[in-house]
C-alpha positions as CSV (number, residue, x, y, z in Angstrom):
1,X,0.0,0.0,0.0
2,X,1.4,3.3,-0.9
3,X,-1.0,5.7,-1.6
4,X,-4.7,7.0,0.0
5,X,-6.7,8.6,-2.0
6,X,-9.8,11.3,-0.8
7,X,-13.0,11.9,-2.3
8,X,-14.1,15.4,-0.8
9,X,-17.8,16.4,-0.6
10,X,-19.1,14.3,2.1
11,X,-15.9,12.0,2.8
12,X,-13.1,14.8,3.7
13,X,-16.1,17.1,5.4
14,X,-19.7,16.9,5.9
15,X,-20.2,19.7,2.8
16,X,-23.3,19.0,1.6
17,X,-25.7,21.0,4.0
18,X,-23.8,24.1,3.1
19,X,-23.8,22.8,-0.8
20,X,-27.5,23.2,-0.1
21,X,-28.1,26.1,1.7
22,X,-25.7,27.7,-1.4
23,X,-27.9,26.4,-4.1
24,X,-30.8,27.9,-2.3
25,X,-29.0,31.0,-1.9
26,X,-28.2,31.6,-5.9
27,X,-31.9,30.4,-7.0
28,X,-33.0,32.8,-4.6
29,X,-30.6,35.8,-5.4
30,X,-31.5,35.3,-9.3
31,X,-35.5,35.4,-8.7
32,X,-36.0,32.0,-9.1
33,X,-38.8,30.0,-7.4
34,X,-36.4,26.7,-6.8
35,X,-35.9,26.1,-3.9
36,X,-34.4,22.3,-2.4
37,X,-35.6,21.0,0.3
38,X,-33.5,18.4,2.6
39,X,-35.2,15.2,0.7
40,X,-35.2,16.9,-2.6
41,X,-31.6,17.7,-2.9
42,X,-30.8,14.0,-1.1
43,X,-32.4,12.3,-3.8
44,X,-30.5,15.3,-6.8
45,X,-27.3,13.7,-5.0
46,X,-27.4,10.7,-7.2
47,X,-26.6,13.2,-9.8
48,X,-22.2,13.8,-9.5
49,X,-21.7,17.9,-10.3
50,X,-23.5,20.5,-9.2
51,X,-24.1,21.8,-13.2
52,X,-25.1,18.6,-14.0
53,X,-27.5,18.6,-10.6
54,X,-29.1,22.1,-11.5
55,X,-30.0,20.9,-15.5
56,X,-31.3,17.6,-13.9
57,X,-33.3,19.4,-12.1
58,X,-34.5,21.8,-14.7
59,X,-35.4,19.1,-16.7
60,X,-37.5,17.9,-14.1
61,X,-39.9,21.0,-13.2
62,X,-39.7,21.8,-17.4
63,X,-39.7,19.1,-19.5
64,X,-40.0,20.8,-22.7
65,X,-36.4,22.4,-21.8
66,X,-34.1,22.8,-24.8
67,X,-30.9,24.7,-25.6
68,X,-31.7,27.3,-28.1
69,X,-28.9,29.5,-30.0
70,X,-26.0,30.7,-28.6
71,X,-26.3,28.2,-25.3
72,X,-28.6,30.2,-23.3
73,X,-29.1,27.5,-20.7
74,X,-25.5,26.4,-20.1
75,X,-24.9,30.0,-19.4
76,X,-27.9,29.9,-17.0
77,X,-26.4,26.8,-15.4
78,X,-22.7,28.1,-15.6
79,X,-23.7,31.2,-14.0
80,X,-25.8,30.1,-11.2
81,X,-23.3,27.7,-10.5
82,X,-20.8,30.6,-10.0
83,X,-23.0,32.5,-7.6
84,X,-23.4,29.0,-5.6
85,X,-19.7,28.8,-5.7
86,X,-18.8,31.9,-4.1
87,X,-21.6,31.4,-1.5
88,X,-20.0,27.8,-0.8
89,X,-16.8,29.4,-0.4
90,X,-17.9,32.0,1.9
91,X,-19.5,29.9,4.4
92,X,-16.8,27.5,4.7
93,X,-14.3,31.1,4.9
94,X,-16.4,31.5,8.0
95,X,-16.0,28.4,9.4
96,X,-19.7,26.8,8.4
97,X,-17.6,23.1,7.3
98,X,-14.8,21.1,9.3
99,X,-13.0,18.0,8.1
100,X,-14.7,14.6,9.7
101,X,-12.9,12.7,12.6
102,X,-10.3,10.5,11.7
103,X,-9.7,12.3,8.9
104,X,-6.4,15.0,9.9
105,X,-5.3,11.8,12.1
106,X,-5.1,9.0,8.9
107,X,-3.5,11.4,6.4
108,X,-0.6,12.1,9.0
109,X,0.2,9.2,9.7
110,X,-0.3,8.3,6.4
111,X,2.4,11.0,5.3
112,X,4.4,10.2,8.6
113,X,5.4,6.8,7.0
114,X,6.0,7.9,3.6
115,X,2.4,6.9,1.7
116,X,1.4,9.4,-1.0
117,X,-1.8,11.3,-0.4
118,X,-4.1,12.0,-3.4
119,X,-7.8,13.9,-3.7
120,X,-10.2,12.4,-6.3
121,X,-13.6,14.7,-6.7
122,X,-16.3,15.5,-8.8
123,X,-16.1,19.1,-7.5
124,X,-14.7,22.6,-8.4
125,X,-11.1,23.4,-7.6
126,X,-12.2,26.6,-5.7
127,X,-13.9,24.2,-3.6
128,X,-11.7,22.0,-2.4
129,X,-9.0,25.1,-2.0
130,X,-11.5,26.8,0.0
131,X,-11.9,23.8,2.4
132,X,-8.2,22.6,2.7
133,X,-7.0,25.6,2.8
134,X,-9.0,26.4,6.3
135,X,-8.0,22.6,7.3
136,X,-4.8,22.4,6.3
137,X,-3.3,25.6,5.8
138,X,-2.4,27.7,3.0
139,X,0.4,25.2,1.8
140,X,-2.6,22.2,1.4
141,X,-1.5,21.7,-2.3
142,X,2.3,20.4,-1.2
143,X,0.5,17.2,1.2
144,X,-0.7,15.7,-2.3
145,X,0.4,14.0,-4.6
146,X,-1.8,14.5,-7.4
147,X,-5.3,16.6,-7.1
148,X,-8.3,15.3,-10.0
149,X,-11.4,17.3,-9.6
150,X,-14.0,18.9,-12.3
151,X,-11.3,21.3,-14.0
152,X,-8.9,18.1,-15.3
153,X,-11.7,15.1,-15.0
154,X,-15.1,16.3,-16.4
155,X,-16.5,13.3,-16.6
156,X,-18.4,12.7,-13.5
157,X,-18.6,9.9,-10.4
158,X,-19.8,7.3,-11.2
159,X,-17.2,7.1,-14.4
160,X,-13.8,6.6,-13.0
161,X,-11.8,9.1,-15.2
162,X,-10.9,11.1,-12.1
163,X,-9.8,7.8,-10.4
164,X,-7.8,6.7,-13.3
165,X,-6.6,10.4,-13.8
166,X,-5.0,10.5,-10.2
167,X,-3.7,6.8,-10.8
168,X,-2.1,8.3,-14.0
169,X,-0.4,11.4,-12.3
170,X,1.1,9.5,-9.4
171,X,2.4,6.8,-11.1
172,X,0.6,4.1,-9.0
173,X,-1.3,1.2,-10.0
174,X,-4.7,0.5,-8.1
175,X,-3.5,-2.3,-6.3
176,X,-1.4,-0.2,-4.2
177,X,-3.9,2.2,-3.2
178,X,-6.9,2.7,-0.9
179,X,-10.1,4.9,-1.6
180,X,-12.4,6.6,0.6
181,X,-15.4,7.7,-0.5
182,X,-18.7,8.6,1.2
183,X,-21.0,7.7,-1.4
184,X,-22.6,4.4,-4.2
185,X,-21.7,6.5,-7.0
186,X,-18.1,7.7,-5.8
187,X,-18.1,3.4,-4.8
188,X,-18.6,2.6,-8.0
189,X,-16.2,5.0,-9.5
190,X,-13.4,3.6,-7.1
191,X,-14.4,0.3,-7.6
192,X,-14.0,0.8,-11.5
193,X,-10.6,1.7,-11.3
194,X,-10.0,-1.1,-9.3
195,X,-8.9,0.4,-6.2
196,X,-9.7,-1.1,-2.6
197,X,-12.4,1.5,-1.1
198,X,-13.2,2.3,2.7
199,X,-16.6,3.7,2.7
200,X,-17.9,6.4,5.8
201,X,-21.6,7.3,4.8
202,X,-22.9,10.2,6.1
203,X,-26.8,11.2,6.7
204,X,-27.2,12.2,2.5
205,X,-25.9,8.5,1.7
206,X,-26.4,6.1,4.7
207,X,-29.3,4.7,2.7
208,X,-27.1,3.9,-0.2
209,X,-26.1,0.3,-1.3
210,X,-21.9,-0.1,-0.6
211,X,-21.7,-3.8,-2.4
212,X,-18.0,-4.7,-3.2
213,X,-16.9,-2.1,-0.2
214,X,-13.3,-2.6,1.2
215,X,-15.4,-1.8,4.6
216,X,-17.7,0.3,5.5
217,X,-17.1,2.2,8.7
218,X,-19.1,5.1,10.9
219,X,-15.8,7.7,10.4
220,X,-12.1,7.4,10.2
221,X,-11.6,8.1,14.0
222,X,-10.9,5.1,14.7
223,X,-8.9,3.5,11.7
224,X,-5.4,3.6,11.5
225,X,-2.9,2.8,9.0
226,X,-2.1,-0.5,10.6
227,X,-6.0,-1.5,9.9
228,X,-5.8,-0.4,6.1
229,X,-2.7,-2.4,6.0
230,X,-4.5,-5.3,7.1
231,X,-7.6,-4.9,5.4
232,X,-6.0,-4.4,2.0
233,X,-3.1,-6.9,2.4
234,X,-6.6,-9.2,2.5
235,X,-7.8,-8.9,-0.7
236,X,-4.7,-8.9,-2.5
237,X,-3.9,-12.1,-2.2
């Protein structure tokens, strides 16, 4: 085993309550009458990307939606997404998100005993800078190895470009790495790179199916690197 590798929304922090309440913010801000309710944006989840979520979505409440000249709806999309963003990254500025327990813990001692650390997400690089940068600390960047996120892996969870992307960039194969991930689509993602994956649900995916799961544990606080050794030495052979 040499390398961990992160999902973010949901795995690193508990994000998407804030995700939320910024998507409500931006409908509201541009006169819209969206607005997501708890269940509503629980079930939108099983949509990876927050673009991809909003279209979903319009599609739903509008049926007869269809691009017209010049792109008008991406730009809806792409612009409501940007408002979202900046709302996202001002609540977790403020302190609004914190990294789950077990989390800080694993990748130091991950790091201690020379295993690469790697991020694998379907969100937006401003995102993940926002929240590891208030985790972390402003050098976050330098304590991994390779970063794939929506900028360099478009294709969404659960495809596993961004798994096979970070794979690429460090030089690894997947049998020498462990995944985490939160959720059945990031799961199945993981799983079709072929990398081991430790699943910690949260309350937006405890109800999802985690077939195929390396294990599936409350949090990190209480794994340690000799357990993922163990676990992952298992299947191997």
């Amino acid at each position: 085993m040499k390398a961990l590798i992160f999902d973010v929304d949901g795995t690193l922090a508990d994000t998407e309550a804030v995700h939320l309440r910024a998507f409500n913010q931006a409908f509201e801000q541009e006169g819209l009458d969206w607005h997501w309710t708890l269940a509503q944006y629980t079930e939108l989840l099983a949509i990876s990307g927050g673009k991809e979520r909003m279209l979903h979505f319009w599609r739903q409440v509008n049926p007869d939606l269809t691009e017209v000249g010049g792109g008008a709806v991406q730009a809806t999309i792409d612009h409501l997404h940007e408002i979202k963003t900046a709302f996202y990254e001002d609540a977790v500025n403020q302190g609004a998100v914190s990294l789950r327990p077990g989390v800080l813990a694993l990748m130091s001692e991950a790091r201690a005993a020379g295993l690469q650390l790697a991020i694998a997400t379907t969100t937006s690089p401003v995102n993940i800078a926002a929240l590891l940068r208030g985790a972390i600390g402003p050098d976050w960047r330098s304590h991994f190895l390779a970063v794939g996120d929506a900028s360099n892996a478009p294709i969404k969870k659960p495809h596993p470009q961004v798994y096979l992307k970070v794979l690429a960039d460090m030089a690894l194969p997947a049998r020498d790495c462990v995944a985490f991930e939160d959720s059945a689509n990031g799961l199945q993602a993981a799983m079709a790179a072929g990398l081991s994956t430790v699943i910690t649900p949260n309350d937006f995916t405890a109800h999802h199916a985690f077939q195929g799961a390396l294990r599936v544990v409350p949090d990190l606080s209480a794994v340690k690197l000799a357990h993922l050794r163990e676990w992952h030495a298992a299947v191997q052979h």
